[in-house]
Chimera marker file (.cmm) of the C-alpha trace (Angstrom):
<marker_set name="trace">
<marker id="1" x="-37.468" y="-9.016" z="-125.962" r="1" g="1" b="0" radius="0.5"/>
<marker id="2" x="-39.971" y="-7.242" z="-123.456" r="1" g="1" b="0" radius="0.5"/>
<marker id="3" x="-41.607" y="-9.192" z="-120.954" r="1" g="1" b="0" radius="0.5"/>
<marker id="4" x="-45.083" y="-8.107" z="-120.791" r="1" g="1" b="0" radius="0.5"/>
<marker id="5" x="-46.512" y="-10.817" z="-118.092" r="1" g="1" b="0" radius="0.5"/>
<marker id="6" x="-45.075" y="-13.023" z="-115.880" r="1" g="1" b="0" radius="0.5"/>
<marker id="7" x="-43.785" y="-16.211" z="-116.737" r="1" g="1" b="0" radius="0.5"/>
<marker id="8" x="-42.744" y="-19.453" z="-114.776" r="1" g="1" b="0" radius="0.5"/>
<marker id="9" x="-40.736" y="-22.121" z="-115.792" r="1" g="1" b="0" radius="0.5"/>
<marker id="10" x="-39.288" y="-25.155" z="-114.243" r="1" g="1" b="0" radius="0.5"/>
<marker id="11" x="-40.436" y="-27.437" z="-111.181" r="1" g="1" b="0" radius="0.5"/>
<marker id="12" x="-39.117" y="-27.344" z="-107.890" r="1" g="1" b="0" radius="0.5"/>
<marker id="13" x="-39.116" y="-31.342" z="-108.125" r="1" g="1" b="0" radius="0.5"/>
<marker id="14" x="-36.011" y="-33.371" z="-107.439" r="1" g="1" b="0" radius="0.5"/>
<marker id="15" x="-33.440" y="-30.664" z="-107.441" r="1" g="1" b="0" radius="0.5"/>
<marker id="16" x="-34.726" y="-28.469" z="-109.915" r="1" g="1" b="0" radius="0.5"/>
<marker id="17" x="-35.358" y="-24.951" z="-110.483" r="1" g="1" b="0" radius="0.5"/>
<marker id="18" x="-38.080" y="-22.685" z="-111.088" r="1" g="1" b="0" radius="0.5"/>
<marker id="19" x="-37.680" y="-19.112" z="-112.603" r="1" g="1" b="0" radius="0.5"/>
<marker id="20" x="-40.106" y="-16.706" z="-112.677" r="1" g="1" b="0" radius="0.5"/>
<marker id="21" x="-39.746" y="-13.532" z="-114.940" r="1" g="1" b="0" radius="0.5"/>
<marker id="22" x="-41.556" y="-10.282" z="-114.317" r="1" g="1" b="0" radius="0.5"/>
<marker id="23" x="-42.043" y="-6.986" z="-115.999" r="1" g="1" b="0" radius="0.5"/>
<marker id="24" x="-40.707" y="-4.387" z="-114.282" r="1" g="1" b="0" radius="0.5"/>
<marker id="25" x="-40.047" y="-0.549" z="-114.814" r="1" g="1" b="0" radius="0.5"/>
<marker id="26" x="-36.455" y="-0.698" z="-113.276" r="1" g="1" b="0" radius="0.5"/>
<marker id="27" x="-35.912" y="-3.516" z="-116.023" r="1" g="1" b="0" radius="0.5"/>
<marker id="28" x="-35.762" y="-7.232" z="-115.720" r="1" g="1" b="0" radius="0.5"/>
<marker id="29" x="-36.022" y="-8.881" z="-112.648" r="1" g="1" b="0" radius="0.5"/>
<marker id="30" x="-35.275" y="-12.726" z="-111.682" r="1" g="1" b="0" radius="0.5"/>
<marker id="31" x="-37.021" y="-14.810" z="-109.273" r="1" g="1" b="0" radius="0.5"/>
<marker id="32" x="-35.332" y="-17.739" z="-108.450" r="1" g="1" b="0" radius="0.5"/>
<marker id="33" x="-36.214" y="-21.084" z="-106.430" r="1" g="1" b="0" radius="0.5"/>
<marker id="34" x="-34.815" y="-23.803" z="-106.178" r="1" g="1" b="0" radius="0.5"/>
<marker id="35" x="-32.902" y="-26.349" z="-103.213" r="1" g="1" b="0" radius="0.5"/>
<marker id="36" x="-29.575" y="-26.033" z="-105.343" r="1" g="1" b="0" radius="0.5"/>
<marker id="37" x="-29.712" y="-22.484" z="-104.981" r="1" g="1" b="0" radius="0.5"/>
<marker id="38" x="-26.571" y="-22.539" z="-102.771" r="1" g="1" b="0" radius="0.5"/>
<marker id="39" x="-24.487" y="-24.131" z="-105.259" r="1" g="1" b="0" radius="0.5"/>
<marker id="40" x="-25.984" y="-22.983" z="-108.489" r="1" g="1" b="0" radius="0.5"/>
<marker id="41" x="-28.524" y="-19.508" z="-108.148" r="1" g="1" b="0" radius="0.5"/>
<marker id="42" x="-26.103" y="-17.373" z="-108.768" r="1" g="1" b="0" radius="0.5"/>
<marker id="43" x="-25.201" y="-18.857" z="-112.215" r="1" g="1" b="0" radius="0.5"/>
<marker id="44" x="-28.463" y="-19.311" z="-113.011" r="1" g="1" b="0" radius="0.5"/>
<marker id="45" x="-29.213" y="-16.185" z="-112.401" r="1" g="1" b="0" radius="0.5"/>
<marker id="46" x="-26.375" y="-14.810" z="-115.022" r="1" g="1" b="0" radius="0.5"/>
<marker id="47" x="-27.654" y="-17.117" z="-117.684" r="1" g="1" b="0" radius="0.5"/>
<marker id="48" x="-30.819" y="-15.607" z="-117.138" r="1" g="1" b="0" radius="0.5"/>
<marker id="49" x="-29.900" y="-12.030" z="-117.870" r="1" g="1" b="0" radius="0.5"/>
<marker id="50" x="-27.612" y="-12.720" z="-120.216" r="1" g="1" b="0" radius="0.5"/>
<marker id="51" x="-29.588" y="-14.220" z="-122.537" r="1" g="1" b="0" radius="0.5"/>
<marker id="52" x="-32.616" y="-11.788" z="-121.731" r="1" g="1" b="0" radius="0.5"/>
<marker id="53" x="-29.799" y="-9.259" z="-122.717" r="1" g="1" b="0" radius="0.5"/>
<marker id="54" x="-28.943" y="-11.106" z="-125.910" r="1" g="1" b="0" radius="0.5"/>
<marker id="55" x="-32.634" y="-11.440" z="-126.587" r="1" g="1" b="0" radius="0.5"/>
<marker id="56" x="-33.027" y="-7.081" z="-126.363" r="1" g="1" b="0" radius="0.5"/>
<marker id="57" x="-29.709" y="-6.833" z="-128.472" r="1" g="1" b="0" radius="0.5"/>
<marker id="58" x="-31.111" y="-8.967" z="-131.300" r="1" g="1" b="0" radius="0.5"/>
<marker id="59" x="-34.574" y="-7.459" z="-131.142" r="1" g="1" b="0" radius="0.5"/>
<marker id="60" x="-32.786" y="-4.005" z="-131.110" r="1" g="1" b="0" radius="0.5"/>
<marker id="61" x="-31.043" y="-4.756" z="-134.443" r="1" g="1" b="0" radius="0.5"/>
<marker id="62" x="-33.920" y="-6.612" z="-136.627" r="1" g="1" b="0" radius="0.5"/>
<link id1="1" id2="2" r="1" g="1" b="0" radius="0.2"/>
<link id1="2" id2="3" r="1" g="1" b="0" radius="0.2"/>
<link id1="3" id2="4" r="1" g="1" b="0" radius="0.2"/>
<link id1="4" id2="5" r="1" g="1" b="0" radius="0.2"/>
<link id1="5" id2="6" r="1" g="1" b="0" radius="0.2"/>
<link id1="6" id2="7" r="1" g="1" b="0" radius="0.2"/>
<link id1="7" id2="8" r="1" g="1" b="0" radius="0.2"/>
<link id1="8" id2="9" r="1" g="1" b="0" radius="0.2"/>
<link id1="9" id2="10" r="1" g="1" b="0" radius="0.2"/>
<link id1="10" id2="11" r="1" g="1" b="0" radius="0.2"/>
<link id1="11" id2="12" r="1" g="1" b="0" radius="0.2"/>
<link id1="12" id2="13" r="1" g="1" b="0" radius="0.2"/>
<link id1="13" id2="14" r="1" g="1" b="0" radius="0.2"/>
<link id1="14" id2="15" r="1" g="1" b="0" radius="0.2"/>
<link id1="15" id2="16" r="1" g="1" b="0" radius="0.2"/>
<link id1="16" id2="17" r="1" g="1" b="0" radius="0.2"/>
<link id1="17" id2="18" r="1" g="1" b="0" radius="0.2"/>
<link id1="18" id2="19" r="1" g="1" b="0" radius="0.2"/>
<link id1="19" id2="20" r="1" g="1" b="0" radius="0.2"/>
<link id1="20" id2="21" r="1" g="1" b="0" radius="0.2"/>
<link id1="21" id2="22" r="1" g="1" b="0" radius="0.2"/>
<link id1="22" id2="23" r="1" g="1" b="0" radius="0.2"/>
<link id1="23" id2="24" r="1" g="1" b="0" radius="0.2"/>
<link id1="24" id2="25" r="1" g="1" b="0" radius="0.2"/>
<link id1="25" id2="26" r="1" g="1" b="0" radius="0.2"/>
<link id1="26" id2="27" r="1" g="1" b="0" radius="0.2"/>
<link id1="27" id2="28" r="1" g="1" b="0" radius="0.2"/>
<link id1="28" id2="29" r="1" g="1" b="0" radius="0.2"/>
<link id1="29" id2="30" r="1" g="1" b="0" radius="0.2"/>
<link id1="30" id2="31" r="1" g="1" b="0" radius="0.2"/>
<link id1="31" id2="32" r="1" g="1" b="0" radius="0.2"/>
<link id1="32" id2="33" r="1" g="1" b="0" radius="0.2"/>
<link id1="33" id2="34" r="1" g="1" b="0" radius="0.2"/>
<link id1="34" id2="35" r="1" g="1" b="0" radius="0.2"/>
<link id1="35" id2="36" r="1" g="1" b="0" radius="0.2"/>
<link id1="36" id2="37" r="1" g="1" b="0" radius="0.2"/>
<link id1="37" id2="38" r="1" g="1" b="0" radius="0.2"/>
<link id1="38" id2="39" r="1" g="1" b="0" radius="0.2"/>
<link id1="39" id2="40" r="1" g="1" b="0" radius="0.2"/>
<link id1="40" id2="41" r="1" g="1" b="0" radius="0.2"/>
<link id1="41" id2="42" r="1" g="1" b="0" radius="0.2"/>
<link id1="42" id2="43" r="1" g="1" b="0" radius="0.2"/>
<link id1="43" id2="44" r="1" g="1" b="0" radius="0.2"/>
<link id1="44" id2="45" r="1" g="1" b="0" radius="0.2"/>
<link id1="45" id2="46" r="1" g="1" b="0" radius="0.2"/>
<link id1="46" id2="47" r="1" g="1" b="0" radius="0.2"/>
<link id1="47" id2="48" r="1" g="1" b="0" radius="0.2"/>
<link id1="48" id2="49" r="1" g="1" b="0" radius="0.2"/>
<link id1="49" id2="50" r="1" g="1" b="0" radius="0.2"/>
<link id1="50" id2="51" r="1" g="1" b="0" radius="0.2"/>
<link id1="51" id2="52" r="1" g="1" b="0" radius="0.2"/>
<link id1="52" id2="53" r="1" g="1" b="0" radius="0.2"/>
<link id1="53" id2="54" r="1" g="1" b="0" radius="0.2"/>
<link id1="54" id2="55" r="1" g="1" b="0" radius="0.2"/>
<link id1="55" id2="56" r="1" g="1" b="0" radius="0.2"/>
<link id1="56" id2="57" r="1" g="1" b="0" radius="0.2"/>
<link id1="57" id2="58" r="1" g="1" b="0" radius="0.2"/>
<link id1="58" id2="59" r="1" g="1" b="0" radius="0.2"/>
<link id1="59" id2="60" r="1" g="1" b="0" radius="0.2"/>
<link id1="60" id2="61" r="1" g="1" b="0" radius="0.2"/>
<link id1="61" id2="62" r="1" g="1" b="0" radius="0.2"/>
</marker_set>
């Protein structure tokens, strides 16, 4: 997968998160908001990559 633009998803409503995605020569970088970040960023964060990762891997090998 190569991210070309940014994109946004989530809300910061009621807990939730927002992640933004931008292009980036150094690679993939995450932008994360959200008022659980204390408790949960990090994680979220790692889901993030890894499926971006998994995403490369499978586009690598069609």
């Amino acid at each position: 997968m190569k991210i070309t633009t940014q994109a946004i998803a989530g809300t910061l409503e009621s807990s939730d998160a927002q992640v933004m995605l931008l292009p980036s020569a150094d690679g993939l970088k995450v932008d994360l908001d959200s008022s659980v970040f204390d408790q949960y960023g990090q994680h979220i964060i790692e889901l993030v990559e890894e499926l971006a990762n998994r995403c490369r891997h499978n586009q690598d090998h069609r």
